[in-house]
C-alpha atoms as an extended CHARMM CRD file, in Angstrom:
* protein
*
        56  EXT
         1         1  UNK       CA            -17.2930000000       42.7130000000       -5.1950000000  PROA      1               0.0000000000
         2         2  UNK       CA            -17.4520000000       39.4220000000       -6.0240000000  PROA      2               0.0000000000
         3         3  UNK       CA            -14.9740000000       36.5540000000       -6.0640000000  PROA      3               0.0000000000
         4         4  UNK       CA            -14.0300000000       34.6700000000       -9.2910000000  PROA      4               0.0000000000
         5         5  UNK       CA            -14.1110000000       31.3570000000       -9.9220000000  PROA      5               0.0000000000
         6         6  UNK       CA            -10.4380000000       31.2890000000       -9.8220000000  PROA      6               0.0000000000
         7         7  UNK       CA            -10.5430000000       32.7190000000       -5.9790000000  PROA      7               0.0000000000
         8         8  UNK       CA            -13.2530000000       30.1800000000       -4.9620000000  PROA      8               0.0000000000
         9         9  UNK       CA            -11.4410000000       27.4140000000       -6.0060000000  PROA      9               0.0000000000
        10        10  UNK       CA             -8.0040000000       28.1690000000       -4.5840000000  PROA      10              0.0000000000
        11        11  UNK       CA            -10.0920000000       28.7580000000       -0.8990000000  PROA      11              0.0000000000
        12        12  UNK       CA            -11.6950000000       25.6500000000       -1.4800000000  PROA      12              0.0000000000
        13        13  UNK       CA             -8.2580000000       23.7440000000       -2.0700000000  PROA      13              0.0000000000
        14        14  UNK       CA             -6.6150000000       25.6410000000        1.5030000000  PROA      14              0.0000000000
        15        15  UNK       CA            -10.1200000000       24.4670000000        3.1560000000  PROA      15              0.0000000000
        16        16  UNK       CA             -9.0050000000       21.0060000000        2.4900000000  PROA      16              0.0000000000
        17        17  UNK       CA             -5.2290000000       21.2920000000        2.9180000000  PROA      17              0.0000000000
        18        18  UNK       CA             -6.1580000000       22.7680000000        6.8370000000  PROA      18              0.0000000000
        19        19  UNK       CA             -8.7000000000       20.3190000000        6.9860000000  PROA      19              0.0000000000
        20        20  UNK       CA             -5.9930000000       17.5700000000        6.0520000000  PROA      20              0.0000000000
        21        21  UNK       CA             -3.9250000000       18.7790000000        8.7510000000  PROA      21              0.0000000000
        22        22  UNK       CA             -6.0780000000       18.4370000000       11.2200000000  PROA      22              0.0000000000
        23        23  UNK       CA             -6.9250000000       14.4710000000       10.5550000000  PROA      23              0.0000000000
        24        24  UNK       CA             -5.4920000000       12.3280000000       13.3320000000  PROA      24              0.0000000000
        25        25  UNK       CA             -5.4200000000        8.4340000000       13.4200000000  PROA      25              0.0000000000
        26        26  UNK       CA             -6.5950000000        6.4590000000       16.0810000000  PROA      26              0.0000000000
        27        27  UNK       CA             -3.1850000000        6.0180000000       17.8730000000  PROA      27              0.0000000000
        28        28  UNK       CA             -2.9220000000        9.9120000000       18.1030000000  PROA      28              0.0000000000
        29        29  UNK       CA             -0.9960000000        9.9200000000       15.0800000000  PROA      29              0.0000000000
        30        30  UNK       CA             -1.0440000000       12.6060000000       11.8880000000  PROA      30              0.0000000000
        31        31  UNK       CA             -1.9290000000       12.2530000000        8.6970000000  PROA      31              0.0000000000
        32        32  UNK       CA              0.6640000000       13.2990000000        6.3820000000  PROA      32              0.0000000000
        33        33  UNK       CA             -0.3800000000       16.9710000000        4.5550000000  PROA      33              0.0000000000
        34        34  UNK       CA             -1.8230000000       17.3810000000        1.0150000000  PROA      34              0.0000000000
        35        35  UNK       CA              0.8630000000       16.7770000000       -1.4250000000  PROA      35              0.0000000000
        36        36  UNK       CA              1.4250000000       19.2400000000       -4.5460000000  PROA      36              0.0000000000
        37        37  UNK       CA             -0.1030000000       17.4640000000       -7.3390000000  PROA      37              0.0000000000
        38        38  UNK       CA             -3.3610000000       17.1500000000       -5.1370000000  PROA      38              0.0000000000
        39        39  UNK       CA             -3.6110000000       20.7500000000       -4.3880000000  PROA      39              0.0000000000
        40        40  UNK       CA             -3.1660000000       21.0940000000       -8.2930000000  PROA      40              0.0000000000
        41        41  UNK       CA             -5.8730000000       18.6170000000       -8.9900000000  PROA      41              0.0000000000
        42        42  UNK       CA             -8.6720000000       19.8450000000       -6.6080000000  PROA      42              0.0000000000
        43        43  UNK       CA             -8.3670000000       23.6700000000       -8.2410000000  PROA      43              0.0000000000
        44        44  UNK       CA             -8.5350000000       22.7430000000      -11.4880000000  PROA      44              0.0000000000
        45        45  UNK       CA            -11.4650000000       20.4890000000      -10.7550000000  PROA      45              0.0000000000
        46        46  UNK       CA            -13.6130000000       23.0550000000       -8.3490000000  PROA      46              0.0000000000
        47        47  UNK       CA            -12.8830000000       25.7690000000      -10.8820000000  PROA      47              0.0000000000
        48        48  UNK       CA            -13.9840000000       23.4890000000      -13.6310000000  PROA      48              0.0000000000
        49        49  UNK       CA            -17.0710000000       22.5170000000      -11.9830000000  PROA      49              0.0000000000
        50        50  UNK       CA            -17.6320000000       26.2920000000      -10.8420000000  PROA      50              0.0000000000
        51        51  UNK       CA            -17.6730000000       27.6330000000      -14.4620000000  PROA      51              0.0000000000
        52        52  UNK       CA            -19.9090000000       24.7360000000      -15.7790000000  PROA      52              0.0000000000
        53        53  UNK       CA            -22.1040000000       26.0810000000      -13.0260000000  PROA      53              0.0000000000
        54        54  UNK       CA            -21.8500000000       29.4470000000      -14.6890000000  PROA      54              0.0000000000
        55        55  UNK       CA            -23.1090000000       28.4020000000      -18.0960000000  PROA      55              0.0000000000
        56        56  UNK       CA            -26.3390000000       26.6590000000      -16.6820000000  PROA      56              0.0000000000
C-alpha cells in the first residue's frame, strides 16, 4: 500500500530533524536541534507541495 501525503511529509520533516542533529561546526561543536514551530512549518509545506503535485 501506499503512503499518503500526510506520511510522506511527516518522514520528510524526521529526515531533516536527524539530519539537523548531525550538523557540527567547525570547532567540533553542535548545532542546536530543530525547534517545534519548524517541524510544524516543513509538514505543512511538503504536504502542501505533495498534494499540488497530485492535482497536476
Amino acid at each position: 500500500m501506499s503512503k499518503t501525503n500526510k506520511e510522506l511529509a511527516v518522514e520528510v520533516a524526521i529526515a531533516c530533524i536527524e539530519s539537523s542533529s548531525n550538523l557540527k561546526y567547525g570547532n567540533g561543536a553542535s548545532k542546536d536541534l530543530v525547534n517545534l514551530q519548524t517541524v510544524v512549518t516543513i509538514i505543512k509545506g511538503v504536504h502542501q507541495t505533495l498534494e499540488n503535485l497530485d492535482k497536476d
